[in-house]
N, C-alpha and C positions, 0 to 999 in steps of 0.2 A: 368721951371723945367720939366726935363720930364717927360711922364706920366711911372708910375711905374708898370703897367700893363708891359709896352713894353720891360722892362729892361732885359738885357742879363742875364739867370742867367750860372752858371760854370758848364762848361760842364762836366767836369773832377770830381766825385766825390766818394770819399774811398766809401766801402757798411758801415764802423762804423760808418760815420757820422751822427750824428742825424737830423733827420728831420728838426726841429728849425734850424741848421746850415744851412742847403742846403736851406733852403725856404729866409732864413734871405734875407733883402735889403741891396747890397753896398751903397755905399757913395753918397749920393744924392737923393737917392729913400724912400722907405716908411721907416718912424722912427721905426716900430715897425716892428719884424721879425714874434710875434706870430699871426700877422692880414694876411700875407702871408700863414701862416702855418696853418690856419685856411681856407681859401679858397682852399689849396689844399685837405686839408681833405674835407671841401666840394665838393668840384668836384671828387674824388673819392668812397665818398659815396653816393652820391645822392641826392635824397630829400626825401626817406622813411624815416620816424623817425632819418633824420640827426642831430636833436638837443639835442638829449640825446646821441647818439654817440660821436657827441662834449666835451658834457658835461661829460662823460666818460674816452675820448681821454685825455683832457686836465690836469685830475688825472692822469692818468696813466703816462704822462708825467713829472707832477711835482712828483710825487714820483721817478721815474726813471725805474718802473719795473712795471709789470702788475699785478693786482690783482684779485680777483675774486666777481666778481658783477653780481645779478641774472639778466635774460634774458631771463620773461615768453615765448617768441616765439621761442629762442634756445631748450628750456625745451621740451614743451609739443610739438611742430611743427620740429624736429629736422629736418628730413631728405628735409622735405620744404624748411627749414629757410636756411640748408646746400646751396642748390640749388642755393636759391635765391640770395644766397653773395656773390657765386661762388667760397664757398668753396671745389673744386672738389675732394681733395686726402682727407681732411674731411669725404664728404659723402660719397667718397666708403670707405671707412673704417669702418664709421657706418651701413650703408648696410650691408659689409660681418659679424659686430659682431652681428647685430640683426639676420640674418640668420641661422648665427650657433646658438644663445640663442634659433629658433624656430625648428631648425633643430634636436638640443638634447633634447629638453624637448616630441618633438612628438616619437622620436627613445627611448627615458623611460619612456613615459607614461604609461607602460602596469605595471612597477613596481611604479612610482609615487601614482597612482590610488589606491594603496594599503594602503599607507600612515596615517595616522590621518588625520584629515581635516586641524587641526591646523598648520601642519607641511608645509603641500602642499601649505597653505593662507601666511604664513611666509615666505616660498622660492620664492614665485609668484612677493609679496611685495618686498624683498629687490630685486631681479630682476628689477622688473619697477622702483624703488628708486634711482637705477644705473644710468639704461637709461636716467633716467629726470635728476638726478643732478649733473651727467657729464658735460654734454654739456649747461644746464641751469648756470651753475658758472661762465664755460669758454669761452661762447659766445663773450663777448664783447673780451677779449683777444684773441680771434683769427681770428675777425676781424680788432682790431689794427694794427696783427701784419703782415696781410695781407696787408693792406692800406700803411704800413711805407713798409714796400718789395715794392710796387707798384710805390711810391714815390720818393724812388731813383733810381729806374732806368728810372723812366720819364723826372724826372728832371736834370739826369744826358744827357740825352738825346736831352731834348730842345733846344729851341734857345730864347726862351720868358716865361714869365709867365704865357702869353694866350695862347700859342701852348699848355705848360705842364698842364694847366688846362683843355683845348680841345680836349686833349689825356685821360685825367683820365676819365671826363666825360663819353667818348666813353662807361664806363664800369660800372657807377655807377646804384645803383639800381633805378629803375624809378616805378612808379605806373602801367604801363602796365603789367611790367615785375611781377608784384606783382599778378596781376590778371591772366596770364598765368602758372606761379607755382601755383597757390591754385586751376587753374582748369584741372591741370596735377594732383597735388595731390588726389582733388577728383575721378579721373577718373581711377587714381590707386588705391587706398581703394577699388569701386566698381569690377573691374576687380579681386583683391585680394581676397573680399567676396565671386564673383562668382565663380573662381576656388578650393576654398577651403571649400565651405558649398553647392553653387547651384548644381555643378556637383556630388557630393554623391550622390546615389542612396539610398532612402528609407530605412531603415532594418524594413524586415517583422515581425510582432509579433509572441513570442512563437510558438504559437499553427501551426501556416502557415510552420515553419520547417517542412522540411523531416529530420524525427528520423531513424538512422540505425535499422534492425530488430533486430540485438544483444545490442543494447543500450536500445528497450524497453524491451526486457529479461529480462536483469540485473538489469532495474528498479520495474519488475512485483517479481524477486524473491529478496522482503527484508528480511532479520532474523528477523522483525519483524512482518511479515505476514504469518511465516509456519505454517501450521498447525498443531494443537495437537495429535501425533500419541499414543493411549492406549498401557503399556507395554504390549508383549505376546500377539499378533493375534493369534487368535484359530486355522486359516488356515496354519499354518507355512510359510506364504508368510514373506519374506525379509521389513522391514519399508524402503520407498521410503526419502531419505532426498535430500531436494532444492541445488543444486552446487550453492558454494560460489561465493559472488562479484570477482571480479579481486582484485580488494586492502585488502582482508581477507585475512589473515593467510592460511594457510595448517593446522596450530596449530589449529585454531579456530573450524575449522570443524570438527576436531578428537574429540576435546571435546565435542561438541554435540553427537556426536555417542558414546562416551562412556559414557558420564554423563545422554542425555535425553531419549535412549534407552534402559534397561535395560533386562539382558538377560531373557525369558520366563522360568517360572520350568517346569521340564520334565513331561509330564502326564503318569498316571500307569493307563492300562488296569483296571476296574473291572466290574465284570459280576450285580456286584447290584445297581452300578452305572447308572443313568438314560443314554438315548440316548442325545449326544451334541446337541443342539440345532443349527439353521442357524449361521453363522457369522456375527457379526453385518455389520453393513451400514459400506462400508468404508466412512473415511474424509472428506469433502468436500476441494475442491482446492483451494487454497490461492487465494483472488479473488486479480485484478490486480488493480485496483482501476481507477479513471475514470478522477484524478487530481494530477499533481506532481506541484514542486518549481523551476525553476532554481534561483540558487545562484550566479551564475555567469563563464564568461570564461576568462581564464584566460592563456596565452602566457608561465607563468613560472610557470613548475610541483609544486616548492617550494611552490612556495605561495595558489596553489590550496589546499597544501595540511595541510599547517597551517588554512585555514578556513574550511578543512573539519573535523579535528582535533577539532576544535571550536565547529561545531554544535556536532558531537559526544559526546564530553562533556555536550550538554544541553539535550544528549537523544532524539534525532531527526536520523532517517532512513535517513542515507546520503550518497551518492554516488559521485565517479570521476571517467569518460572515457575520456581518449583521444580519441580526435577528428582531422580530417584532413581538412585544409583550404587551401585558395590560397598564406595564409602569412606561412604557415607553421603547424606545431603541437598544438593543444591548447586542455587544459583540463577542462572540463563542470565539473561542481560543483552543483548537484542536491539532491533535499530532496522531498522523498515521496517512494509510489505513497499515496493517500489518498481516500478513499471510496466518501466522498462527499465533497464540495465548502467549507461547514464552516468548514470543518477538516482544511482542507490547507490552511483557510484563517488563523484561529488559530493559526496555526506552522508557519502562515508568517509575522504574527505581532511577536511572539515567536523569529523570526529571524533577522527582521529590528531591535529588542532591543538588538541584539547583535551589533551593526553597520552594517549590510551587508545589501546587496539588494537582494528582493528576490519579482518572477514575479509568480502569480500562473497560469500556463495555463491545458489546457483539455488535455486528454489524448486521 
């Protein structure tokens, strides 16, 4: 008999034909066609974990279609495991969607940030849920379906069993190959790290900013630091009142001048009337205080101005300037200024219970 190894197999074969067909033995050679079919799947996948691929393959066969069976190393090692199977139009595929998932989420972080925490841990999660149980399902099905593509065109190709085995080989996964991907992978992760966290430059703390001179202004004159002017100075001098923030009304101001001013009565000459006395001391001047809050910056007007809105509400001296950066426009979101440490430490726990973040620095 001859040996079955050597037997010709048909050169000529449809792409529908099933594996089992094309591997089968003619007339005289091996009784069984799936011990063929079995050897070429061997020699097309290799010797990594080939025995559960088998054991996979040969389901997916007797049902007739592929199904979906988990694949911890698909899952969690995708863009490796991609590499390693040589699944190529696979991996760049997944590359470009992980890119864009990192690409939009840094291009909205300035409005994600804003979020609930809840909301931001939920969109994170089903996110990474995607990425892992995509490719963790359909792992083994697209390497099946790689392996039977492979298959007939080898064997349509051959002139033996051992050339078409000696060919798939050529490409099956080996242990080397397994050690060369994991230390490509690690070596991208590190490279990944380093451009994305080591190359950042520091951000200075509060206090090491340069503050515009019209932003400590605006912070030195709050409507809750003017000071109390007596109706009707003796001197007929005009009451000096503090120019409003930028985000105040026009309205706002008029109303102080008409509500906290009020007009002096007119004095009548009399001769029995004692001599005026001196004018008092004027006011002392709103002192500027020695501690403010940043609350935060923030890229979109909108949303500065719903948390400025917020502490206003809780009865906190709150301020928003736009500020100029190298990304653009951004507007600081500030509460104070305060006379000493435990004022502002006070209004900054007062403020972290609102959810916000709030950094006290020196003035």
């Amino acid at each position: 008999m001859a040996d079955s190894a050597s037997m010709p197999i048909p050169l000529s074969v449809p792409a529908a034909t099933p594996v089992a067909e094309v591997a089968a033995a003619p007339d005289g050679a091996m009784s069984s066609g799936e011990n063929r079919t079995e050897r070429l799947y061997r020699a097309a996948l290799g010797p990594v974990n080939c025995a559960r691929y088998l054991q996979v393959f040969e389901a997916f066969d007797a049902a007739g279609r592929r199904g979906l069976v988990w694949h911890p190393a698909a899952a969690f090692f995708t863009l490796g495991w991609l590499v390693f199977r040589r699944l190529w139009v696979e991996a760049l595929a997944y590359a470009l969607a992980l890119a864009l998932v990192v690409g939009l989420g840094i291009w909205a972080w300035p409005s994600v940030q804003t979020w609930p925490p809840g909301v931001r841990w939920g969109l994170a999660g089903a996110l990474a849920l995607v990425l892992v149980l995509a490719p963790g399902l359909t792992g083994y099905g697209l390497v099946h379906r790689q392996v039977q593509r492979r298959l007939l065109q080898v064997v349509a190709a051959a002139r033996s069993l051992d050339d078409a085995c000696a060919t798939l080989s050529r490409h099956g996964a080996t242990g080397r190959r397994l050690w060369l991907v994991a230390s490509a992978s690690v070596l991208a992760l590190l490279v990944s790290w380093w451009w994305l966290w080591g190359r950042t430059p520091p951000i200075a703390p509060p206090q090491a900013r340069d503050v515009p001179a019209a932003v400590t202004a605006a912070d030195a004159a709050m409507p809750s630091q003017l000071p109390a002017v007596p109706a009707g100075t003796p001197d007929g001098q005009p009451v000096v009142v503090e120019p409003p923030l930028p985000s105040e009304p026009v309205d706002a101001v008029n109303a102080v001048n008409a509500v906290d001013v009020p007009a002096s009565p007119p004095v009548v000459a009399d001769a029995s009337s004692p001599e005026p006395g001196p004018p008092p001391p004027a006011a002392p001047a709103a002192p500027e205080g020695g501690f403010a809050i940043n609350v935060g910056l923030f890229a979109n007007p909108d949303n500065a101005r719903r948390v400025q809105e917020r502490l206003q509400q809780a009865q906190l001296p709150v301020t928003m300037e736009e500020t100029a950066s190298a990304r653009g426009a951004r507007w600081r979101v500030r509460v104070g200024p305060f006379e000493d440490r435990s004022a502002a430490d006070e209004a900054a726990r007062q403020i972290r219970a609102l959810g916000l973040e709030a950094v006290v620095f020196s003035r």
